[in-house]
DRENMI-308235 format. One record per residue (C-alpha): x, y, z. Coordinates in steps of 0.1 Angstrom, whole numbers, padded with zeros to 4 digits, always signed. Layout:
<atoms>
XYZ...
</atoms>
This chain:
<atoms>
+1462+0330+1515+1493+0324+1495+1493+0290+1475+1521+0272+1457+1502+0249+1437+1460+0245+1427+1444+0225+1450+1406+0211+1449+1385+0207+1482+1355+0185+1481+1324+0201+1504+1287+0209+1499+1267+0233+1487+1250+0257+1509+1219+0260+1493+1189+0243+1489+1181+0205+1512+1197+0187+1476+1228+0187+1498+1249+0188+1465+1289+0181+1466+1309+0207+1450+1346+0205+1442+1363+0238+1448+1391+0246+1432+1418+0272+1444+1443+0282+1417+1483+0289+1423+1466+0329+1425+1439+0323+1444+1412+0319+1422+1386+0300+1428+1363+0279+1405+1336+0250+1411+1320+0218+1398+1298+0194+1411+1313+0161+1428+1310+0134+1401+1314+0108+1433+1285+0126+1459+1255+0100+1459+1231+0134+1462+1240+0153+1424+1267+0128+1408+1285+0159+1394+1254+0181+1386+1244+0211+1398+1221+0237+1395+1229+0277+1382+1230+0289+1414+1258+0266+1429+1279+0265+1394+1278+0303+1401+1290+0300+1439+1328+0313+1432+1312+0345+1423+1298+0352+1458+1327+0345+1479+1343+0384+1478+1346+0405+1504+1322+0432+1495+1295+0442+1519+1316+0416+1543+1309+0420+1580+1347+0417+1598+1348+0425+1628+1329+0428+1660+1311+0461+1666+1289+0474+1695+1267+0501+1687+1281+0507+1652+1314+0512+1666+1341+0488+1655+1351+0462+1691+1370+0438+1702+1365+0400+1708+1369+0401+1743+1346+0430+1749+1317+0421+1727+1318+0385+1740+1318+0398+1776+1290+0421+1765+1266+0393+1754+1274+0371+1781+1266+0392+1812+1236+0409+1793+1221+0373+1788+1231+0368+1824+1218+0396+1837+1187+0392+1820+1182+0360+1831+1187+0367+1866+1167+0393+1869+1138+0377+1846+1145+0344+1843+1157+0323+1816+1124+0327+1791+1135+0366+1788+1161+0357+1765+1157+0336+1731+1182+0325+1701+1166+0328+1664+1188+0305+1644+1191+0294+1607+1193+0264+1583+1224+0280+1572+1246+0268+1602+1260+0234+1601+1249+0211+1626+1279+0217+1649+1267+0253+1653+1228+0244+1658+1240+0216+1683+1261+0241+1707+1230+0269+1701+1207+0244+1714+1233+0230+1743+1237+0262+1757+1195+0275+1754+1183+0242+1765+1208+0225+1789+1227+0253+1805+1202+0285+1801+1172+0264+1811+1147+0277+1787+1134+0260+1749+1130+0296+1735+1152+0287+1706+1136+0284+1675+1148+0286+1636+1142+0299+1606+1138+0255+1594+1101+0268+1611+1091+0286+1582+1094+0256+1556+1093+0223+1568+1076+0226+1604+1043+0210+1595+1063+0184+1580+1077+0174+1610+1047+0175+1628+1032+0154+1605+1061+0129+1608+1058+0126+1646+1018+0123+1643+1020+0097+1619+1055+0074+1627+1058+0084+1661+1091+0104+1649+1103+0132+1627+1112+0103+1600+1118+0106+1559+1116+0067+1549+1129+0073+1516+1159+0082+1498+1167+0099+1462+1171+0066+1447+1131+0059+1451+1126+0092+1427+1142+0074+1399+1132+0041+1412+1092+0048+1411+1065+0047+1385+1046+0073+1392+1056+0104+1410+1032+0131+1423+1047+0160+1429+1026+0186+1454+1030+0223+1465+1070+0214+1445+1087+0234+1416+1113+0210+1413+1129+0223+1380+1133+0260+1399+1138+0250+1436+1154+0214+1433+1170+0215+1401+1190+0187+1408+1164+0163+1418+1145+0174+1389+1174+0167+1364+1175+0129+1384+1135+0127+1377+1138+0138+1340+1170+0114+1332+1154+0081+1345+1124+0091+1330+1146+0096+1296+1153+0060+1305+1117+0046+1315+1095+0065+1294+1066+0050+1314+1070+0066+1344+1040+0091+1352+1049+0126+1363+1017+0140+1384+1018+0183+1394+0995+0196+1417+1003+0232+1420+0976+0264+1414+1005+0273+1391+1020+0260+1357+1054+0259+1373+1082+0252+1351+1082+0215+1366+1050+0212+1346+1073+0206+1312+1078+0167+1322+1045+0161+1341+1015+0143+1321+0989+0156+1344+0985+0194+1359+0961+0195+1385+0959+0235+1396+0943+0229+1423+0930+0256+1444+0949+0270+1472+0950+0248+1503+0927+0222+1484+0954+0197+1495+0936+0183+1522+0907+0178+1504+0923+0159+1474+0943+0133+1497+0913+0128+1519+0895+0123+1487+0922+0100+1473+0921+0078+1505+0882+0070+1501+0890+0067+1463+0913+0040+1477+0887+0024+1498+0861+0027+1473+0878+0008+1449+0895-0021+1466+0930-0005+1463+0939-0004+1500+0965-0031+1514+0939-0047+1539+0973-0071+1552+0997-0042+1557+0966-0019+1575+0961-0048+1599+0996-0056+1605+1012-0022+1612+0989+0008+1619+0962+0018+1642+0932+0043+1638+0921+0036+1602+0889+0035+1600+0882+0065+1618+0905+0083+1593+0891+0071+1565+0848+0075+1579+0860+0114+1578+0879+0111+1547+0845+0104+1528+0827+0135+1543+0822+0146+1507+0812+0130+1475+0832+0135+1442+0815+0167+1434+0821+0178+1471+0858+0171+1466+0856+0190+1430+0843+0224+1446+0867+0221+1477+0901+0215+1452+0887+0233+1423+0895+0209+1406+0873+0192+1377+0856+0157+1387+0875+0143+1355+0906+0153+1368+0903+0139+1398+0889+0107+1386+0921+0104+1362+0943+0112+1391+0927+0089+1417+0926+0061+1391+0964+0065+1378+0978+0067+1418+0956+0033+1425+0967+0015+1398+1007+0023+1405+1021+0001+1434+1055+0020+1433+1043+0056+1438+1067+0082+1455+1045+0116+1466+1072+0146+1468+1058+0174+1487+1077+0210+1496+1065+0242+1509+1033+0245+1489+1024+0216+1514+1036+0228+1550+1035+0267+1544+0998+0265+1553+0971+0269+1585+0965+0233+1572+1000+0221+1566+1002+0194+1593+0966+0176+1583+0978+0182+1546+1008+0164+1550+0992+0132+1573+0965+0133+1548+0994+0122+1520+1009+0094+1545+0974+0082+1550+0974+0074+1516+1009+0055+1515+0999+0038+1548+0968+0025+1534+0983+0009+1508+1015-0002+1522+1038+0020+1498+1064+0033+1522+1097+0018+1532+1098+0002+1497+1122+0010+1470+1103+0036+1444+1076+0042+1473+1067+0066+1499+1061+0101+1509+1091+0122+1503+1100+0157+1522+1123+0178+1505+1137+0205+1527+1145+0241+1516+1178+0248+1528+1212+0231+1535+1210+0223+1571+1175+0219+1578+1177+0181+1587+1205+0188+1605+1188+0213+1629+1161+0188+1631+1189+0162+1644+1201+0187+1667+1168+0199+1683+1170+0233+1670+1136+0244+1674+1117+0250+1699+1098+0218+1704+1121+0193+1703+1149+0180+1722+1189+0170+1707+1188+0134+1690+1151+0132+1683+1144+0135+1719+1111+0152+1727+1108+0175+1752+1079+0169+1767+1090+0132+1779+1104+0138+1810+1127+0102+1806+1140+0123+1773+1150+0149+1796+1167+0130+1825+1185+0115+1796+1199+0145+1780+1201+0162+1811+1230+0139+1823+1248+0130+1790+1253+0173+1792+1257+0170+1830+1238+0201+1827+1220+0220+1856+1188+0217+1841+1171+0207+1805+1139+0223+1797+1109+0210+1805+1083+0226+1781+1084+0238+1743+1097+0273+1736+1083+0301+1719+1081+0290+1679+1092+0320+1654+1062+0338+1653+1050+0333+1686+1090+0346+1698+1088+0379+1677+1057+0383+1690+1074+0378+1729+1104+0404+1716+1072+0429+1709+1052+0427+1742+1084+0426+1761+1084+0388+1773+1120+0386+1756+1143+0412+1763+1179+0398+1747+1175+0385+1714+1206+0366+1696+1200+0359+1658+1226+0338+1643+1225+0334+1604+1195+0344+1595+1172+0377+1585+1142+0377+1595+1134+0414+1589+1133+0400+1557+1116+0364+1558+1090+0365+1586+1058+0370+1582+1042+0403+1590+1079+0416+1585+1071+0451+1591+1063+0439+1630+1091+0414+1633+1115+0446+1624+1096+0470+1649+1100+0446+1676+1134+0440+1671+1144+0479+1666+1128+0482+1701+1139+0451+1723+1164+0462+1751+1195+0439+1734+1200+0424+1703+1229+0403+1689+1231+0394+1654+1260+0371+1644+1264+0372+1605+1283+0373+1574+1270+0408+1561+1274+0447+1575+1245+0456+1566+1212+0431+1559+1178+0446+1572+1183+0426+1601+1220+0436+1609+1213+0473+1606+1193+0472+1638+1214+0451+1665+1233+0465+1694+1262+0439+1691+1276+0422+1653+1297+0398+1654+1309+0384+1623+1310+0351+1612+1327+0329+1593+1310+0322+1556+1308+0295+1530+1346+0285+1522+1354+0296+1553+1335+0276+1575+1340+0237+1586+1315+0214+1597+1286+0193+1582+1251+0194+1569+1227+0165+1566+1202+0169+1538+1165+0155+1525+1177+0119+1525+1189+0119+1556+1226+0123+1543+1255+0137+1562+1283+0156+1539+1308+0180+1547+1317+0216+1547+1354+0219+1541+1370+0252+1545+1390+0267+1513+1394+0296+1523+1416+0317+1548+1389+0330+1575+1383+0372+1563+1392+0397+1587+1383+0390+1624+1353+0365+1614+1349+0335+1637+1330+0301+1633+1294+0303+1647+1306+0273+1673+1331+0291+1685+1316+0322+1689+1290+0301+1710+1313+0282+1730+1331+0314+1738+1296+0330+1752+1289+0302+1769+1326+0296+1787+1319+0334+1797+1283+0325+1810+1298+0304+1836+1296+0272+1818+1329+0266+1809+1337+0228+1808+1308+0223+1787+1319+0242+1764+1351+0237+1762+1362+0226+1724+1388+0231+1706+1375+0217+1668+1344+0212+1652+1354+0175+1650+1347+0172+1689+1313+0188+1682+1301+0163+1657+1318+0135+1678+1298+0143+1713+1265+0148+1687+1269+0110+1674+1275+0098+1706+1241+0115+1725+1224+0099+1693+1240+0062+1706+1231+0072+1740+1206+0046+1755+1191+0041+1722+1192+0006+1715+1171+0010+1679+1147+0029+1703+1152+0063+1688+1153+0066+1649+1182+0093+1646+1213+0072+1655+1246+0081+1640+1268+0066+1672+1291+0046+1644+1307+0084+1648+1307+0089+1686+1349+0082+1683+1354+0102+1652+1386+0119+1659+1404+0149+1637+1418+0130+1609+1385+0110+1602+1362+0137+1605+1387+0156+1580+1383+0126+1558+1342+0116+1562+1331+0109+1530+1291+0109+1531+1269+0091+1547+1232+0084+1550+1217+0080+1589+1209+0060+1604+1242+0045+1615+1243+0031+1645+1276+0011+1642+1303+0005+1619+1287-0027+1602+1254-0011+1593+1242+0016+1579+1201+0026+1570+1189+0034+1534+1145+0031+1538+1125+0032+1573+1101+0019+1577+1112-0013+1555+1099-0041+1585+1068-0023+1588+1077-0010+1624+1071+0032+1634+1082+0047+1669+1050+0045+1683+1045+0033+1716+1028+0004+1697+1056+0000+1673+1023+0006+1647+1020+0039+1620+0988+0058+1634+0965+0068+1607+0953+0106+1612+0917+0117+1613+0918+0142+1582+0885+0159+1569+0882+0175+1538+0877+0208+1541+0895+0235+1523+0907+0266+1541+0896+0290+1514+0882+0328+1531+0864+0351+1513+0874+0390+1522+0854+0414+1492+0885+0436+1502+0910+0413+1493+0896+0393+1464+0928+0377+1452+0950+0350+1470+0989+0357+1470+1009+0329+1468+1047+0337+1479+1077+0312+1466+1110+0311+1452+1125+0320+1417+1153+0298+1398+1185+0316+1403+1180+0335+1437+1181+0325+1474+1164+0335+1505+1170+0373+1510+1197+0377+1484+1228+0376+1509+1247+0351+1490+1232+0352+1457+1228+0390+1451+1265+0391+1452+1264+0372+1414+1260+0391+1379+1250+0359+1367+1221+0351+1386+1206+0389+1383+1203+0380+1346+1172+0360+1345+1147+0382+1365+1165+0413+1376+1133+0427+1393+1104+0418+1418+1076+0409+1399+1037+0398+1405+1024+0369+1382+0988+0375+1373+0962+0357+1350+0950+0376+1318+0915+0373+1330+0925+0393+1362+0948+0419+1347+0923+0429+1320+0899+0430+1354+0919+0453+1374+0935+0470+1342+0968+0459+1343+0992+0455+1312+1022+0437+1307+1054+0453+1328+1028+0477+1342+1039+0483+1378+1013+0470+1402+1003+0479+1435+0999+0446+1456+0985+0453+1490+0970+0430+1521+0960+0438+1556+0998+0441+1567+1011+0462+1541+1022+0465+1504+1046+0462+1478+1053+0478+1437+1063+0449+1419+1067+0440+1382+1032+0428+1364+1036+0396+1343+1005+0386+1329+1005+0347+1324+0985+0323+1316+1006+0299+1336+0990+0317+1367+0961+0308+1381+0929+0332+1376+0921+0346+1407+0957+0339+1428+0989+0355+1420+1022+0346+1425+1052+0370+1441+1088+0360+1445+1099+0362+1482+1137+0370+1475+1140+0411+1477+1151+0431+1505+1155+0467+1515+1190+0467+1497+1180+0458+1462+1145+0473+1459+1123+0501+1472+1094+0483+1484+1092+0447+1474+1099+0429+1511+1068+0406+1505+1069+0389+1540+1058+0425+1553+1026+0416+1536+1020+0381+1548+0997+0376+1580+1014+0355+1610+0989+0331+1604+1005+0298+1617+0991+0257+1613+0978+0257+1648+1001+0223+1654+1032+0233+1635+1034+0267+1641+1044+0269+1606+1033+0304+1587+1011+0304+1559+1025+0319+1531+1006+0303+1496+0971+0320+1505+0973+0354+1515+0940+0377+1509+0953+0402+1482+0941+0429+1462+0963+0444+1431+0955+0476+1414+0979+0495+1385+1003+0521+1402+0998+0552+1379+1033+0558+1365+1043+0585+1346+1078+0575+1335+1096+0547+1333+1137+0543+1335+1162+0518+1328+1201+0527+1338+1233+0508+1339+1262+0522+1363+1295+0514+1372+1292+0517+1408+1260+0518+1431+1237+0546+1431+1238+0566+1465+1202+0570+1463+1175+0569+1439+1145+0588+1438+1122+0569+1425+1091+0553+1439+1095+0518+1423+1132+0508+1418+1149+0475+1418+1186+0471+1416+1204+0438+1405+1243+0433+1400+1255+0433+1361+1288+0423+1348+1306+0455+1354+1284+0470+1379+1249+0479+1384+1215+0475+1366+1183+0496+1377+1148+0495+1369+1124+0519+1379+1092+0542+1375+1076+0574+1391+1048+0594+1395+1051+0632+1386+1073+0646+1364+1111+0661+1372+1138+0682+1358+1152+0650+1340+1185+0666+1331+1188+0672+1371+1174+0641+1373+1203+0622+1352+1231+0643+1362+1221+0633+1399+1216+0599+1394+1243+0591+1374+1270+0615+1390+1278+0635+1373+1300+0663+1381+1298+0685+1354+1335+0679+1344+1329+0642+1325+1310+0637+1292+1275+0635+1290+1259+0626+1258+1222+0630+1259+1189+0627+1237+1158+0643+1240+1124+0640+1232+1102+0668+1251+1074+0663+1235+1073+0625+1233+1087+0621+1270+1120+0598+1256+1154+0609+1273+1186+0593+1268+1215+0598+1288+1251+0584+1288+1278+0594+1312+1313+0588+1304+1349+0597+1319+1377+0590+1295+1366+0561+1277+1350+0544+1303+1309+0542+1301+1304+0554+1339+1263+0553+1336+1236+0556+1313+1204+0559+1318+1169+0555+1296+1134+0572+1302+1102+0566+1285+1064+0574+1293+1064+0533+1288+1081+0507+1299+1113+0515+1283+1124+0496+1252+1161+0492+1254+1184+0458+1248+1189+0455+1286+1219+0426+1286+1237+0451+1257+1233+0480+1279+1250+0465+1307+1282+0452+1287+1290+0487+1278+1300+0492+1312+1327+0468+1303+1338+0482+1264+1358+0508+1256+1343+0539+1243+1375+0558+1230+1355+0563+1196+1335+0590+1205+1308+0580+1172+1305+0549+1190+1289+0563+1220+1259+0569+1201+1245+0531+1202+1249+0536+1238+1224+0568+1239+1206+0545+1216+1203+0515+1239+1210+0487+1211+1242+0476+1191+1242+0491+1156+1258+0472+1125+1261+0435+1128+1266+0433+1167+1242+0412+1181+1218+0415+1208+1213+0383+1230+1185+0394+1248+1170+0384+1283+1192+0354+1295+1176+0323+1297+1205+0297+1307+1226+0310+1335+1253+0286+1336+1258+0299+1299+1245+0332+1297+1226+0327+1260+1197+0346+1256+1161+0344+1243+1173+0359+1210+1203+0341+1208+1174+0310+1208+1152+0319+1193+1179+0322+1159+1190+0289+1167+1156+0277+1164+1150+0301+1127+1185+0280+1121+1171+0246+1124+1174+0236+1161+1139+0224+1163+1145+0204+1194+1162+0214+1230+1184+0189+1228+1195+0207+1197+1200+0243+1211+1219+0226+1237+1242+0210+1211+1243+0247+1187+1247+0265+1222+1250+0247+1255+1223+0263+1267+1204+0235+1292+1233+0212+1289+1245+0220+1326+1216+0223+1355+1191+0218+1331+1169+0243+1348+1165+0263+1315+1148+0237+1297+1116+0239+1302+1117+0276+1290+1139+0268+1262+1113+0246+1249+1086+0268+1254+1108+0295+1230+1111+0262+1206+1076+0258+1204+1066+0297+1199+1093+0299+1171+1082+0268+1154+1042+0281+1160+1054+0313+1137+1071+0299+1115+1044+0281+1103+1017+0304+1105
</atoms>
């Protein structure tokens, strides 16, 4: 794309549910740089490492650009004929539950709503379900349960509006930075606002809370039955609002006090003090706001865990108030918006539910389709499970890579390597997932693509396209609309812009609604080009120009038949099994500067810096158990398989769980796909998987060496049986470890590449198993690699700017072989602070200098001043330095 002059495109980030608004700016040359949106209601300008590092993700490399059938580069026209009369064919000879779409959070709504168009209205069958069903499922379920809809009553305002929030089964700081960075400002401003964690870990969201319950896994249900008959107990309910708008409490709350407070200590594991505290600070606070994320729904439980939360808000009237309610925060972009759409397999476009045959008729001729279906689909893990046994014999995955994220991964990738047809429609060549599909079709990526996402307040922004589309990609819409013309359904599907999309979705939300249905954005239903090219954002609902919603839930009225919230019967029970195989609970999650399965995020230097590698949490108590030391590496196995992973030993873990990042793939480690080792256990209402209590056993893998190495390009293979490989400034970064011993000068000539005509510097010690290699062409640093018998001690972050110097001074190379700067240079150490790339050491100095405070290493080094995300760790390296210093 020439350009004459910079330009600056306001859309949203692609990331997590915060739904942040990003200002991309495109030079005169082309390069691109962002910044958060100072005038989007979601981040007011902020945003977190991972989008202020989003220009850094946008190449080509590893691209996917054009269509290719059986690994063999096609045509449009052929592969879109190709899917179209397999799906046909299929369905005529099998009928239309023999072929499913897996879909993604990572589509904007105008490609969810033509996926679920063309599966529901126009195929016939509900086998279309999304990966939104691995993090917010039970949430939804407990929505419709409670309100009588898939409903969030509250908006971001209420997080800086209320006095107390609890925060449940949510790292904020890591996965949510930006609502964290709202939190911890109005606190700044209020310092009586009361910060509740409940989380088995010591996330770094504990820094700001004043109480850290680490409650035992799935001991949720338990604590918020035991809150409501706390509630009871202690005249705290809201008799007039109970009355007035809800139905069934007193049945919920006889089962609620099953179990005394010693009952409700042993099923949380948590102490009867703490709970007393708790249960007394959430009574006394009228304007309580309970944020709950994936440590809620990604359980057997996470449906009764989450109406065991709104029975507390309903009982005492806190929801639909300002600084009130329970809040869901989603985990990706578009995940409301699929839920708008009816992109899984349960629900129906607009709210609509499937099962309610007027629902049906109703969609059924706004589409003037031939048919809508008439019962739920195949959820995720019951659909991978219909790819295996041969139920489903054309698969079509669109955005997603579930090879990757499903649980019992190893299973999910079997079944798809053997199911008759498989389409994947994607942005990368080469993902687990990719590698094993019949038909690629590439699509369009962020910066590319134009649409909108709605995120966890129920706010619509858009996606605006900056850049020219790469090679032969294609929006997912399109590519939809295109299989579905060739299908035979042509004038359904007949659109020309996404614009049209977006306008026929706002106008089925309208459709016969009449305040009936909760999702209603039919204020849009006319949107033409120019207007959808200028919507500025917008929260739903909005049914018409004069109005539109900020609470639910306000009036006191749910969509229940009754118009009244329905209180759940919850008992306290905690799902806790004992397997003397498996004595150890794994709990999966997310770290701070990665995303998903490292398709966007990998691409960045910058985000590689913080933890390069896999890792596995673990309590001292339990590594001194299972003899484990500090970056030992650790087998971690379960039922379904296991991983090598990084040990760090932490007290901020809980003793007998541990904790394992969920991020690496097949393409930047050896064996570290951690879904592989989760059970498809699902929440029997939800179908959500359970992913925070896995039964886990850990032992030390018995290395006997240990290697760091730095390259300028990518290794073509590596021979090692633990490896991890993260992106560097300049290239490449690997760590690894082995059992047996090797020819290590065969060794580093191989892995490095050396050809035997560039310079090799090396360094031995035979005898104390140290080798030092350093590969070099010219004056360019090409590779260099470090062995130890330990974990090796080498200044990592130094190591990889080599790659960058110039090494013309032959003398020079020697810090190289050495692994650390020599003289005065100086050694930053692991990054802490992304957005700024300062390190622990660089810190740590600050702190020897004076800084005694975080807002002063900010002001010596920016460090924290951006997303904030850093802080809590820079104040932990505060607080050790100080702790020295006056010992």
């Amino acid at each position: 794309m020439e350009i004459d002059e910079a330009r600056e495109v306001r859309t949203t980030c692609p990331y997590c549910g915060v739904g942040c608004g990003v200002l991309a700016k495109i030079a005169a040359d082309g390069e691109v740089t962002v910044r958060g949106d100072p005038d989007h209601p979601a981040n007011f300008g902020r945003l977190c490492s991972k989008g202020s590092a989003l220009a850094e993700t946008i190449d080509l490399d590893g691209r996917l650009l054009h269509p290719e059938i059986d690994s063999r580069r096609a045509g449009w026209d052929e592969a879109l004929d190709l899917v179209a009369s397999t799906f046909s064919k299929t369905i005529a000879e099998h009928g239309p539950d023999a072929v499913a779409f897996y879909v993604s959070g990572q589509l904007l709504t105008e490609d969810y709503y033509l996926a679920n168009k063309l599966m529901k209205g126009f195929i016939g069958s509900a086998n279309i379900d999304t990966n939104s069903r691995l993090c917010m499922a039970s949430s939804v379920a407990g929505h419709r349960r409670a309100f009588g809809s898939d409903t969030v009553p509250g908006n971001y305002e209420d997080l800086e509006l209320a006095d107390l929030i609890v925060l449940v089964g949510s790292n904020l700081a890591w996965c949510h930075p930006v609502l964290y960075q709202r939190i911890a400002a109005a606190r700044e401003k209020r310092p009586g606002m009361k910060i509740v964690l409940v989380d088995p870990r010591r996330t770094m969201t504990a820094d700001i809370a004043d109480m850290h319950l680490a409650i035992a896994p799935d001991g949720d249900v338990a604590l918020f039955a035991g809150l409501l008959a706390y509630l009871a107990e202690h005249d705290a309910l809201d008799d007039a609002y109970i009355a007035a708008h809800t139905t069934g409490f007193a049945e919920a709350l006889s089962a609620a006090a099953e179990l005394d407070l010693a009952g409700m200590a042993a099923a949380t594991g948590l102490s009867e003090d703490e709970l007393d505290r708790f249960f007394g600070l959430f009574a006394a606070t009228a304007k309580t706001v309970t944020v709950y994320s994936q440590g809620v729904n990604q359980s057997s439980s996470g449906t009764d865990k989450v109406n065991a939360i709104i029975n507390c808000h309903l009982a005492t009237g806190r929801i639909g108030r300002p600084g009130a309610g329970p809040f869901s925060v989603t985990g990706q972009p578009n995940a409301m918006g699929g839920r708008e759409v009816g992109g899984m397999a349960n629900m129906l476009a607009a709210h609509m539910e499937i099962e309610n045959p007027q629902h049906r008729d109703r969609v059924q001729r706004f589409w003037n389709a031939p048919a809508v279906a008439d019962k739920p689909g195949l959820k995720a893990v019951e659909m991978f499970r219909g790819v295996a046994d041969g139920r489903i014999k054309a698969l079509w995955i669109m955005a997603t890579n579930p090879v990757d994220s499903m649980p019992d991964a190893d299973a999910v990738k079997a079944a798809i390597k053997a199911c008759p047809f498989v389409v994947v429609s994607d942005v990368l060549a080469d993902t687990d997932t990719v590698r094993h599909a019949h038909v690629r079709l590439p699509a369009t990526a962020w910066g590319e693509k134009d649409g909108t996402v709605t995120n966890s307040e129920r706010r619509i922004s858009r996606q605006r396209s900056f850049l020219a589309v790469s090679g032969e990609a294609r929006p997912d819409w399109q590519i939809i609309a295109e299989v579905g013309k060739r299908m035979g359904f042509g004038a359904a599907f007949s659109y020309t812009s996404p614009s049209e999309i977006f306008a026929e979705h706002a106008a089925l939300s309208g459709f016969e609604n009449d305040g009936v249905r909760d999702f209603d954005i039919g204020a849009y239903a006319d949107v033409d080009e120019e207007t959808y090219e200028a919507l500025a954002p917008f929260q739903w609902p909005a049914p018409n120009t004069l109005w539109h919603g900020t609470r639910f839930f306000a009036n006191g009225s749910y969509y229940t038949p009754d118009g009244k919230a329905r209180f759940i019967v919850i008992r306290p029970t905690a799902y806790n099994p004992i397997n003397p195989g498996y004595p150890l609970v794994m709990n999966t999650g997310r770290v701070r500067d990665q995303w998903h399965t490292m398709t966007r995020t990998g691409k960045s230097p910058r985000l590689s810096q913080h933890m390069a590698e896999p890792f596995v949490e673990i309590h001292p108590v339990d590594a001194a158990r299972f003899g484990i030391g500090d970056a030992d590496i650790v087998s971690v196995s379960t039922a379904h398989g296991h991983a090598l992973l990084r040990a760090l030993v932490t007290a901020r873990q809980r003793a007998g769980s541990v904790f394992v990042p969920m991020h690496w793939t097949d393409q930047f480690s050896a064996r570290a796909r951690i879904d592989a080792l989760v059970a498809p256990i699902t929440d029997p209402i939800s179908g959500q998987p359970a992913s925070k209590n896995v039964a886990t056993r850990i032992e030390r893998f018995a290395a006997d060496a240990f290697g760091f190495a730095v390259f300028a390009e990518r290794p073509a293979s590596i021979d090692a049986d633990y490896w991890s490989l993260a992106r560097c400034t300049g290239g490449w970064r690997l760590e690894f470890a082995l059992a047996g011993s090797r020819d290590w000068t065969v060794f580093a000539a191989s892995l490095l590449g050396a050809d035997g005509q560039s310079d090799i510097l090396a360094y031995r010690d035979v005898a104390g198993g140290h080798h030092r290699f350093a590969h070099f062409a010219g004056s360019r640093l090409v590779g260099a690699l470090y062995l130890a018998p330990e974990p090796v001690a080498v200044s990592r972050g130094w190591a990889a700017e080599q790659l960058n110097a110039d090494h013309a001074d032959r003398r020079g190379r020697l810090a190289v072989v050495a692994g650390r700067p020599g003289g005065n240079r100086v050694d930053h150490g692991a990054i802490v602070c992304s957005c700024f790339g300062v390190g622990v050491n660089q810190i740590a100095e600050a702190v020897r200098c004076g800084c005694a405070s975080v807002e002063a290493i900010g002001v010596a080094l920016n460090a924290g001043t951006n997303c904030g995300s850093c802080r809590p760790e820079i104040r932990i390296i505060v607080d050790v330095e100080r702790l020295q210093a006056a010992e």
